[in-house]
C-alpha angles and dihedrals in degrees: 000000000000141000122233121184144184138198134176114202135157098346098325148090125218124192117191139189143181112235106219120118121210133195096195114296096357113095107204111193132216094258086068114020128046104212116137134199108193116076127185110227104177104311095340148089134223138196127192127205115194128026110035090213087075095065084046084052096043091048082062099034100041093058078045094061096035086153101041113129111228093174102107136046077241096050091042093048098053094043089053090047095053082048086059100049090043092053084054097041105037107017140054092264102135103157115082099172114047114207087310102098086162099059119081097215131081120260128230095194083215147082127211135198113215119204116183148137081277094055144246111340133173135206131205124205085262100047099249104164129229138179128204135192102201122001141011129171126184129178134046105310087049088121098058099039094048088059100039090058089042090052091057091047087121094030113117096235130132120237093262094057095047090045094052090041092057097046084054093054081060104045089046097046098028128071099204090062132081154146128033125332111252107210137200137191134193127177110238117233109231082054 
């Protein structure tokens, strides 16, 4: 239960989360719990929307790959392949197919935002690749955030404040969103 969104404006490129962690039914708020969803990884930043373990994960994993290149979908997925033989190799990741048991490839159970010097990218659980060239939004409060950055599409606003607004539409209309919207901002390169 998150909301994760990205939004490229005048040269550069915001990602934005809400900052409430939830155990199942339980919302735990910033004031009381330091979880964040936002992780640097070289010059970029990354939001997950799913298991919290894989932002545990990613706070190890991303120092680690301080010079890792996140500015292409080549670069992102083979970062996010060697991710996913490290979870199985050096960390308790057991599950390699998610609740999908049709599709052949491994499962992530997971879905990630990527903001860097490259762009907006997405990626799916299993690492399917996307670009986008202006907005992207992932978790449960993906509907309200999509439109709200769609309704300020004329709007004079840099990335960081859509992005912020639409966090806020899903924290005010999900319930699986909450706290204040941590945002991040990266200048793109061809800027």
């Amino acid at each position: 239960m998150t909301i994760i969104v990205g939004v490229v404006r005048n040269g550069e490129v915001a990602i934005a989360a809400d900052t409430c962690t939830s155990f199942g039914s339980l919302n735990m708020t910033s004031d009381n719990i330091v979880d964040p969803k936002l992780h640097q990884v070289g010059e970029a930043w990354i939001g997950g929307a799913g298991w919290g373990t894989y932002g545990t994960v990613l706070s190890e994993y991303g120092p680690q790959h301080r010079k890792a290149l996140l500015r292409t979908q080549g670069e992102v997925y083979r970062f996010f392949l060697d991710f996913w033989h490290a979870l199985q190799r050096d960390y308790q990741y057991v599950n390699t197919q998610g609740d999908n048991r049709d599709s052949p490839w491994g499962q992530f159970d997971n879905s990630f935002i990527v903001a860097s010097p490259g762009g907006l990218f997405g990626v799916s659980s299993s690492i399917s690749v996307s670009a986008f060239q202006r907005y992207w939004a992932i978790g449960s409060g993906q509907e309200y955030a999509l439109g709200a950055v769609h309704a300020m599409a004329g709007v004079e606003a840099s990335a960081s404040e859509v992005a912020t607004a639409a966090a806020e539409a899903a924290i005010a209309h999900d319930d699986g969103c909450g706290g204040p919207v941590d945002v991040r901002t990266v200048r793109l390169a061809d800027a």
